[in-house]
PDB file of N, CA, C and O in Angstrom, chain B, residues numbered from 101:
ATOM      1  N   UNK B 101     250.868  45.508   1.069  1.00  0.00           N
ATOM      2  CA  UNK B 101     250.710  46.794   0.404  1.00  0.00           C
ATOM      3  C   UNK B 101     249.325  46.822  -0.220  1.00  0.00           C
ATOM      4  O   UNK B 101     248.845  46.022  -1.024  1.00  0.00           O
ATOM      5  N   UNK B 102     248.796  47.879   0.304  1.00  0.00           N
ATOM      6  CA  UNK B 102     247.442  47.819  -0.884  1.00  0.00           C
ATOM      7  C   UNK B 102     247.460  48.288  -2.406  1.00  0.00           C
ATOM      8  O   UNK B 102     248.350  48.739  -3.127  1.00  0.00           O
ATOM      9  N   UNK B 103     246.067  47.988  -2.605  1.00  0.00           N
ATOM     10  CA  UNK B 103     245.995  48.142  -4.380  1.00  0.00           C
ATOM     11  C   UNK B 103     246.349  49.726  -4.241  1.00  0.00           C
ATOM     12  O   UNK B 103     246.235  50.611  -3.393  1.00  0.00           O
ATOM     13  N   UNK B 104     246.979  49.529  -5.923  1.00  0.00           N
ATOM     14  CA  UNK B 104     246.585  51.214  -6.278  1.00  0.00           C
ATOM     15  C   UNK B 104     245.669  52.153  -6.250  1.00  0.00           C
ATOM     16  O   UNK B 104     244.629  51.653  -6.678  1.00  0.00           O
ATOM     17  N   UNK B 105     245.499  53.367  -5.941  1.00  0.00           N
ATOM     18  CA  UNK B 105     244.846  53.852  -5.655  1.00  0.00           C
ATOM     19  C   UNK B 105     244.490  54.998  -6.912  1.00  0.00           C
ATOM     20  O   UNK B 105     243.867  56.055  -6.809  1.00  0.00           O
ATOM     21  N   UNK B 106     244.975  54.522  -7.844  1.00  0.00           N
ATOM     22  CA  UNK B 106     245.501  55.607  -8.719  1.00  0.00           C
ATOM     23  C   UNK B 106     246.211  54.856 -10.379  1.00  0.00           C
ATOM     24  O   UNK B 106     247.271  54.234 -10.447  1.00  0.00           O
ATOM     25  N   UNK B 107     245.505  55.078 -11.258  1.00  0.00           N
ATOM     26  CA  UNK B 107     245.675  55.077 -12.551  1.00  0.00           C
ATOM     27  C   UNK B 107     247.621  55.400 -12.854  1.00  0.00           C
ATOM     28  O   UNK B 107     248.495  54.903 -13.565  1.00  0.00           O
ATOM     29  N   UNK B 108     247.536  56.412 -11.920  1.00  0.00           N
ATOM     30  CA  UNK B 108     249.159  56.355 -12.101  1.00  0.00           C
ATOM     31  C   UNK B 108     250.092  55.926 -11.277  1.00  0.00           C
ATOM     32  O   UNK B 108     251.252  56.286 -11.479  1.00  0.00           O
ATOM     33  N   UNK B 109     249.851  55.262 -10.427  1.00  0.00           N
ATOM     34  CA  UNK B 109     250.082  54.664  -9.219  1.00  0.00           C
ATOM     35  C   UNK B 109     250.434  53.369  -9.945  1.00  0.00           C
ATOM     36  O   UNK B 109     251.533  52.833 -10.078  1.00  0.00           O
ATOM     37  N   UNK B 110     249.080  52.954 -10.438  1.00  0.00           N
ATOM     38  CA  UNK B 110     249.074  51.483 -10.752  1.00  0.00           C
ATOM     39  C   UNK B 110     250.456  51.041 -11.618  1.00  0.00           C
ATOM     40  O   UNK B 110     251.162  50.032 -11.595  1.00  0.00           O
ATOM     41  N   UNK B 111     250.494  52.419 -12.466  1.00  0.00           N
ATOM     42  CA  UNK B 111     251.523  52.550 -13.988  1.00  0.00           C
ATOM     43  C   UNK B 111     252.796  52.991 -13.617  1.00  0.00           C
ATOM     44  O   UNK B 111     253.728  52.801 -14.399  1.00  0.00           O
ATOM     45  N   UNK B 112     253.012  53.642 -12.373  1.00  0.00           N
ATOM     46  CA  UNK B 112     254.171  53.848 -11.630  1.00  0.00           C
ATOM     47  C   UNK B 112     255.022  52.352 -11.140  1.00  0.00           C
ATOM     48  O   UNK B 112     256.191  51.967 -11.108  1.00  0.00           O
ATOM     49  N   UNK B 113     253.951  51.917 -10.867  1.00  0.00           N
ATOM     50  CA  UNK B 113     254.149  50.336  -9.427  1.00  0.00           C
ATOM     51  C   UNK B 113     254.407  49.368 -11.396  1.00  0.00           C
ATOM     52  O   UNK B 113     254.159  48.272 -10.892  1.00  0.00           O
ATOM     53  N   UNK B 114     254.542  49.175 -12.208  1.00  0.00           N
ATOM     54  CA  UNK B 114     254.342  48.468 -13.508  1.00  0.00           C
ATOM     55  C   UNK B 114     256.042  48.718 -13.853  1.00  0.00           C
ATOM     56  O   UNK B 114     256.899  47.835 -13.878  1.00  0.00           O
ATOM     57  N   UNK B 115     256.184  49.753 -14.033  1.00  0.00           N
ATOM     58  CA  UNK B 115     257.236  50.794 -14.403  1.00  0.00           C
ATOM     59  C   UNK B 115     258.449  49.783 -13.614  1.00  0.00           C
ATOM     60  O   UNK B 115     259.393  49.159 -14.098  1.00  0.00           O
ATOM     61  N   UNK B 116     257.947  49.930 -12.129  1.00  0.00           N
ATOM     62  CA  UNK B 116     259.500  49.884 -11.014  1.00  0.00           C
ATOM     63  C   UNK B 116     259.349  47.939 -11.179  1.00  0.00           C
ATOM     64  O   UNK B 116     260.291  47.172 -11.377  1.00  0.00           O
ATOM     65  N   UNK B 117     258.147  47.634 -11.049  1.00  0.00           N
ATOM     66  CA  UNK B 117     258.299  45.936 -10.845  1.00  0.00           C
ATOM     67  C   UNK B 117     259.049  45.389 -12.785  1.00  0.00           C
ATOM     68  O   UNK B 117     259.202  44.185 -12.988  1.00  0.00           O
ATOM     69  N   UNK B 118     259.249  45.958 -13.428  1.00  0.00           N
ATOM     70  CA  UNK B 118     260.102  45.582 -14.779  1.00  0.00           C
ATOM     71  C   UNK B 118     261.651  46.223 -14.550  1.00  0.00           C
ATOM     72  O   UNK B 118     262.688  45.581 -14.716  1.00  0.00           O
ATOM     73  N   UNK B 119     261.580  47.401 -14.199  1.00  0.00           N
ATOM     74  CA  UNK B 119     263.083  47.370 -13.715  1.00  0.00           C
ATOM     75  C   UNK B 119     263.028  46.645 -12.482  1.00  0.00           C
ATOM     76  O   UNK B 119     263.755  47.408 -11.846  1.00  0.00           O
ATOM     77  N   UNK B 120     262.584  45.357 -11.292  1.00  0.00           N
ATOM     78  CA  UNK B 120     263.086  44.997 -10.416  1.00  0.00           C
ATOM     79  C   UNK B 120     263.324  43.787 -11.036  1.00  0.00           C
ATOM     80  O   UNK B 120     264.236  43.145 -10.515  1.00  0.00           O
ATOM     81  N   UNK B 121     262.589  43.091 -12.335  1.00  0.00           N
ATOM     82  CA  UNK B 121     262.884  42.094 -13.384  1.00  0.00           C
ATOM     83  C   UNK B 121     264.202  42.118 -14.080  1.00  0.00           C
ATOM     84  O   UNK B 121     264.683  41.073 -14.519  1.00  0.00           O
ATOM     85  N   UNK B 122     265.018  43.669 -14.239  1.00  0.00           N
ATOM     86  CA  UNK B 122     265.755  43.227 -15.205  1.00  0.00           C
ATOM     87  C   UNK B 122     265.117  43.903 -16.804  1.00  0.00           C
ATOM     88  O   UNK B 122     265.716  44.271 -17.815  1.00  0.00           O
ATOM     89  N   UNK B 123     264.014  43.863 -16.541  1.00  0.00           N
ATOM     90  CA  UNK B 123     263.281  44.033 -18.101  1.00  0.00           C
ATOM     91  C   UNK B 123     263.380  45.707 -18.569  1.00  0.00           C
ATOM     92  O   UNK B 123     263.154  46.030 -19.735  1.00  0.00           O
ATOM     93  N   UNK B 124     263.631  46.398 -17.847  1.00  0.00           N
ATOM     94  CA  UNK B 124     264.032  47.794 -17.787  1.00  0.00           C
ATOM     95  C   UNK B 124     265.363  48.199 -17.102  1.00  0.00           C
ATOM     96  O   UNK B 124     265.615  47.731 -15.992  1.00  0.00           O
ATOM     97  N   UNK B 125     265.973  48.799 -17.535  1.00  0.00           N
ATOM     98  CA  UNK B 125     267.234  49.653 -16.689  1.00  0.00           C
ATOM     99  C   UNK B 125     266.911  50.785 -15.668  1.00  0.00           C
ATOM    100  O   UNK B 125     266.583  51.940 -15.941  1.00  0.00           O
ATOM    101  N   UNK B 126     267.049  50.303 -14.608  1.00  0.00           N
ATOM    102  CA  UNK B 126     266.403  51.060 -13.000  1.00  0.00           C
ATOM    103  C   UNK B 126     266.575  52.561 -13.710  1.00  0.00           C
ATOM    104  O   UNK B 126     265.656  53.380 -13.722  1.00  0.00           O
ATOM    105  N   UNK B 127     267.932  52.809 -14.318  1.00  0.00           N
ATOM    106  CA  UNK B 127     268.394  54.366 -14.492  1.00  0.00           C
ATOM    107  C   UNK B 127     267.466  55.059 -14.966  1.00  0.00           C
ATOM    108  O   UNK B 127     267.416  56.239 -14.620  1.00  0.00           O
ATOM    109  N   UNK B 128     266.493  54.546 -15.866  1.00  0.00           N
ATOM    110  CA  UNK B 128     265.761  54.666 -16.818  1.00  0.00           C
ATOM    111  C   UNK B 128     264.102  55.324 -15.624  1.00  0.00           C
ATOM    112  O   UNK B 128     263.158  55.956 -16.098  1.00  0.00           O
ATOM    113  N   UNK B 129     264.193  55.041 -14.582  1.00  0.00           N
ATOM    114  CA  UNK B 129     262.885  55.553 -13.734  1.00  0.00           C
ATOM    115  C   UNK B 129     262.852  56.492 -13.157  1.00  0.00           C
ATOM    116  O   UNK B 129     263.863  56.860 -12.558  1.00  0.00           O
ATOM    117  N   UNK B 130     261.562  57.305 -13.117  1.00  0.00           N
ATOM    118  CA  UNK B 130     261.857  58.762 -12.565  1.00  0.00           C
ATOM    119  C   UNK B 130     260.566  58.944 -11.570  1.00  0.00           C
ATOM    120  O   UNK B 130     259.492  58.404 -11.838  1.00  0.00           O
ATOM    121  N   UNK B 131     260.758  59.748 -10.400  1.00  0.00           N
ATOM    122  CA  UNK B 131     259.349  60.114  -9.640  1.00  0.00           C
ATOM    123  C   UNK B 131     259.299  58.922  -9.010  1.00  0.00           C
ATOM    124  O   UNK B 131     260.269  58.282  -8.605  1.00  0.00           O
ATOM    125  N   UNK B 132     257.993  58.589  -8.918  1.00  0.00           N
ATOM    126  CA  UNK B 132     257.381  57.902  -7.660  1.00  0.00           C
ATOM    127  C   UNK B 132     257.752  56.488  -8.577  1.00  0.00           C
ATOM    128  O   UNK B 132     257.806  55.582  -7.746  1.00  0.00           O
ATOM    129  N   UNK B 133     257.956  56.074  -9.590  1.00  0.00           N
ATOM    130  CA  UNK B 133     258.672  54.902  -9.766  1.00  0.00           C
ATOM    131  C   UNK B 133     260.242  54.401  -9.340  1.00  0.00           C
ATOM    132  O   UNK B 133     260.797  53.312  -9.195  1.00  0.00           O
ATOM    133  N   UNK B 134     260.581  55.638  -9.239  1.00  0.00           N
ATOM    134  CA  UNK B 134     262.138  55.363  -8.690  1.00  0.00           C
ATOM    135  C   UNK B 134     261.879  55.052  -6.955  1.00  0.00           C
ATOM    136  O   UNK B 134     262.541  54.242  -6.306  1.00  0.00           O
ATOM    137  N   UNK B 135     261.126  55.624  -6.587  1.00  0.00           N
ATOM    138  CA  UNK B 135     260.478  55.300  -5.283  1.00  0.00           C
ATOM    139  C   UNK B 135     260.288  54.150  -4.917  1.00  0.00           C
ATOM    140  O   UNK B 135     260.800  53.490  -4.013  1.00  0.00           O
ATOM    141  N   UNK B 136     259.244  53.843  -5.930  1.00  0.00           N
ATOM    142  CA  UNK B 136     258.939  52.536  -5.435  1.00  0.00           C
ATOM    143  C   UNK B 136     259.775  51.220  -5.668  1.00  0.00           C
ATOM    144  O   UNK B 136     259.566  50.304  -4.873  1.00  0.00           O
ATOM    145  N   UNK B 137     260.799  51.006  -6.779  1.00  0.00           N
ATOM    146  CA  UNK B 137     261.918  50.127  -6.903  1.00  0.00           C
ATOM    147  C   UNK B 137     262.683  50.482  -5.940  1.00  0.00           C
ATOM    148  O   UNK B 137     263.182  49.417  -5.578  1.00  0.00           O
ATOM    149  N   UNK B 138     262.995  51.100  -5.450  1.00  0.00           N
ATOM    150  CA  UNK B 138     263.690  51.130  -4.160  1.00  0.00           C
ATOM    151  C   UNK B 138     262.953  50.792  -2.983  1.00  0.00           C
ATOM    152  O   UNK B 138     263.755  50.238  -2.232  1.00  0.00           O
ATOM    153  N   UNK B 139     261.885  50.847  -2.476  1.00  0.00           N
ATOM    154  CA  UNK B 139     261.560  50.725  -1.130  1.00  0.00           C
ATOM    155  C   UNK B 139     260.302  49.626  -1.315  1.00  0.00           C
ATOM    156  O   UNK B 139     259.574  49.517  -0.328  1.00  0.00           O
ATOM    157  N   UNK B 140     260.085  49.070  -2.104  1.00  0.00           N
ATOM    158  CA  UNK B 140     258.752  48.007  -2.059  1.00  0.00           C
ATOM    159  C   UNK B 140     259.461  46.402  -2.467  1.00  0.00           C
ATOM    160  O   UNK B 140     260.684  46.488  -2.351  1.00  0.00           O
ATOM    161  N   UNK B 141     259.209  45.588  -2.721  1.00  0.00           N
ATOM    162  CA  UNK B 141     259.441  44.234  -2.589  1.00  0.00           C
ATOM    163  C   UNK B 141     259.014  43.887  -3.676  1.00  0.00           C
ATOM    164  O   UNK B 141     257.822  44.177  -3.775  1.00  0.00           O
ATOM    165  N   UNK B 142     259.479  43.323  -4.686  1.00  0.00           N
ATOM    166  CA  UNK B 142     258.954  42.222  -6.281  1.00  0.00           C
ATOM    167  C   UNK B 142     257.274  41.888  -6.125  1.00  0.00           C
ATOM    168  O   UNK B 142     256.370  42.101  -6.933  1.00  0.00           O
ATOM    169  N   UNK B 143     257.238  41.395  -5.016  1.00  0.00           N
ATOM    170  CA  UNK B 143     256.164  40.754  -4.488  1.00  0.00           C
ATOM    171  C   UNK B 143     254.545  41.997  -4.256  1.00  0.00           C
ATOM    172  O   UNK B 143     253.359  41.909  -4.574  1.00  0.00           O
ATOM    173  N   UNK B 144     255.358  43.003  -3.574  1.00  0.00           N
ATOM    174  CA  UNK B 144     254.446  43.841  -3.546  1.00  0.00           C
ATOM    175  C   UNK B 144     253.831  45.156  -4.512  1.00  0.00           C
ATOM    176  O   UNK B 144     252.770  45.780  -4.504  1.00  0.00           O
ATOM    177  N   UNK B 145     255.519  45.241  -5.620  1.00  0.00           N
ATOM    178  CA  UNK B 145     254.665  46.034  -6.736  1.00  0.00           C
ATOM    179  C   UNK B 145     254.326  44.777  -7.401  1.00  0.00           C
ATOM    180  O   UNK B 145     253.309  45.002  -8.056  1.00  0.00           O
ATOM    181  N   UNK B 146     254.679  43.600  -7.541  1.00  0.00           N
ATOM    182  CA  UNK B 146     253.420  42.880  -8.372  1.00  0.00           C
ATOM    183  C   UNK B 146     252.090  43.208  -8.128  1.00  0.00           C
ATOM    184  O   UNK B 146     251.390  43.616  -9.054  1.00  0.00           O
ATOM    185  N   UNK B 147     251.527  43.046  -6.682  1.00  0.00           N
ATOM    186  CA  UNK B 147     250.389  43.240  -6.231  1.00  0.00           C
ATOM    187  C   UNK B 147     249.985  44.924  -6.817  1.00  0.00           C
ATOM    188  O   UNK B 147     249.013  45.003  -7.568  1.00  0.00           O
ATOM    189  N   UNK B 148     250.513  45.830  -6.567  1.00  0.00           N
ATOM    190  CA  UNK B 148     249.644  46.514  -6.839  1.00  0.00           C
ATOM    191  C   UNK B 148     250.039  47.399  -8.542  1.00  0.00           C
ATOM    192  O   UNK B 148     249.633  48.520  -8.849  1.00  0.00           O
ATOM    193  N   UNK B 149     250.608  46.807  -9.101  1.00  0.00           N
ATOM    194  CA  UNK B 149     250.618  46.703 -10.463  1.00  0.00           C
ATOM    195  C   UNK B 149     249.486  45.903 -11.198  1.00  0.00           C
ATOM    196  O   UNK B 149     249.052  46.275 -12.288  1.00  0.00           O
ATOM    197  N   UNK B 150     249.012  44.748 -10.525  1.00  0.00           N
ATOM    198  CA  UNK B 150     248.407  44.088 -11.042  1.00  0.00           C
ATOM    199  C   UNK B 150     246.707  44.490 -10.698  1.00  0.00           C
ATOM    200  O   UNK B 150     245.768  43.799 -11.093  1.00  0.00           O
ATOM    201  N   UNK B 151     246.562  45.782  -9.863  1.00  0.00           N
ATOM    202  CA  UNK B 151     245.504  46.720  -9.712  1.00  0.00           C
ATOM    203  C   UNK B 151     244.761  46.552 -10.761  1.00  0.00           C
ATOM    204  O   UNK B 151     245.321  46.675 -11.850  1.00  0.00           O
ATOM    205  N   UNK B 152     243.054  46.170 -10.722  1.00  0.00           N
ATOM    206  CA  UNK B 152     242.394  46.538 -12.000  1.00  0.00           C
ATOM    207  C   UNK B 152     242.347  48.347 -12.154  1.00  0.00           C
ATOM    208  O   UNK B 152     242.320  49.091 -11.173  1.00  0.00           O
ATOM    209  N   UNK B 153     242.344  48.865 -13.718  1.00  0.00           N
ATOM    210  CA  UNK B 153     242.105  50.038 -13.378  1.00  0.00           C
ATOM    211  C   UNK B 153     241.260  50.234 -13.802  1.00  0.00           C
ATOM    212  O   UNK B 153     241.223  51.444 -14.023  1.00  0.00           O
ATOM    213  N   UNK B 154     239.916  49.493 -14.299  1.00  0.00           N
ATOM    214  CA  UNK B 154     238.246  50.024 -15.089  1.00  0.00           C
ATOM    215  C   UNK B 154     238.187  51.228 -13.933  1.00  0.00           C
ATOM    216  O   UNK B 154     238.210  52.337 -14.466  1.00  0.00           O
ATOM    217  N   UNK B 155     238.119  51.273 -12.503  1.00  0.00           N
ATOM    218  CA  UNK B 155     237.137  52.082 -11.717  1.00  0.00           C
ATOM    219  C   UNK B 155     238.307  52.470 -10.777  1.00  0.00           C
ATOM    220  O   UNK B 155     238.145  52.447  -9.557  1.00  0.00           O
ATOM    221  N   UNK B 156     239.637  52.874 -11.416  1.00  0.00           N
ATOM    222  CA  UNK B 156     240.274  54.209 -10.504  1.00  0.00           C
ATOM    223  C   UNK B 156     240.247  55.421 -11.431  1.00  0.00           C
ATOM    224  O   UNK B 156     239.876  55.549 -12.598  1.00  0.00           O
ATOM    225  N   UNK B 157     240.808  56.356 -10.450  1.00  0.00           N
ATOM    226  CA  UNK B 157     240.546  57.464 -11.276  1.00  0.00           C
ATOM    227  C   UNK B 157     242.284  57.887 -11.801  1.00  0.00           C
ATOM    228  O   UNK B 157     243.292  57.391 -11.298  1.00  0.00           O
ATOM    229  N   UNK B 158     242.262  58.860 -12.862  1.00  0.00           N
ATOM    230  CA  UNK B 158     243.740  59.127 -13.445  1.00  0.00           C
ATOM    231  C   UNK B 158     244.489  59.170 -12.510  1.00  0.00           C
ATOM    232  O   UNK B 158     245.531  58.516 -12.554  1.00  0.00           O
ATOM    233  N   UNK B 159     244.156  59.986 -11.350  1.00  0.00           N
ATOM    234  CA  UNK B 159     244.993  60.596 -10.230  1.00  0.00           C
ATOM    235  C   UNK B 159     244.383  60.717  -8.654  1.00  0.00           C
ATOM    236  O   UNK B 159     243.271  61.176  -8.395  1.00  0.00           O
ATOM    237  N   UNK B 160     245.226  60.273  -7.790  1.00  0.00           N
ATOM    238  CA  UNK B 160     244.624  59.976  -6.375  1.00  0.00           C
ATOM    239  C   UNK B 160     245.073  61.282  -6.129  1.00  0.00           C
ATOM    240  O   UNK B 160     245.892  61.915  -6.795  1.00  0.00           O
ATOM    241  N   UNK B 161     244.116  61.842  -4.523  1.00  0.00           N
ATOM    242  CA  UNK B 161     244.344  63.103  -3.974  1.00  0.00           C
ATOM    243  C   UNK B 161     245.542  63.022  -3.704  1.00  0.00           C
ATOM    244  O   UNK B 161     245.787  62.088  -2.941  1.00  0.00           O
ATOM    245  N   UNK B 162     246.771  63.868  -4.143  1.00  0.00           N
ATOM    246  CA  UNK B 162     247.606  63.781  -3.502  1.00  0.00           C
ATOM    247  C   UNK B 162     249.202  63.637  -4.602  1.00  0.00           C
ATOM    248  O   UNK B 162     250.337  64.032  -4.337  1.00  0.00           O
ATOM    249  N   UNK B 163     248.736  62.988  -5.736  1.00  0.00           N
ATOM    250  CA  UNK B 163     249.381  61.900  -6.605  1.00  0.00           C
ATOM    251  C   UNK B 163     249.846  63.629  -7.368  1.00  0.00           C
ATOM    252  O   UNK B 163     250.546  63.690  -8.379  1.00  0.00           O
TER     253      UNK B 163
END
């Protein structure tokens, strides 16, 4: 999976990899975080949670 592309992307992919921990209650996610705990892998919102965000922007085309 690639990096985030997106400030909220990054914070979306943060969101779903703590509810895939346990550390959040899944019920508790909405939008493109409920998305992504469902269809991405521990492994891969780590990766792009762990996105630097100095040089993305708030919002990708599209987001």
């Amino acid at each position: 999976m690639p990096d985030a592309k997106s400030k909220k992307q990054q914070q979306a992919a943060g969101a779903a990899l703590s509810a895939k921990r346990g550390e959040q209650d899944k019920s508790d996610l909405q939008g493109a975080s409920k998305q992504m705990y469902e269809s991405m892998s521990e492994s891969e919102l780590e990766d792009m949670a762990s996105t630097d965000r100095s040089d993305l922007p708030e919002t990708a085309s599209g987001d």
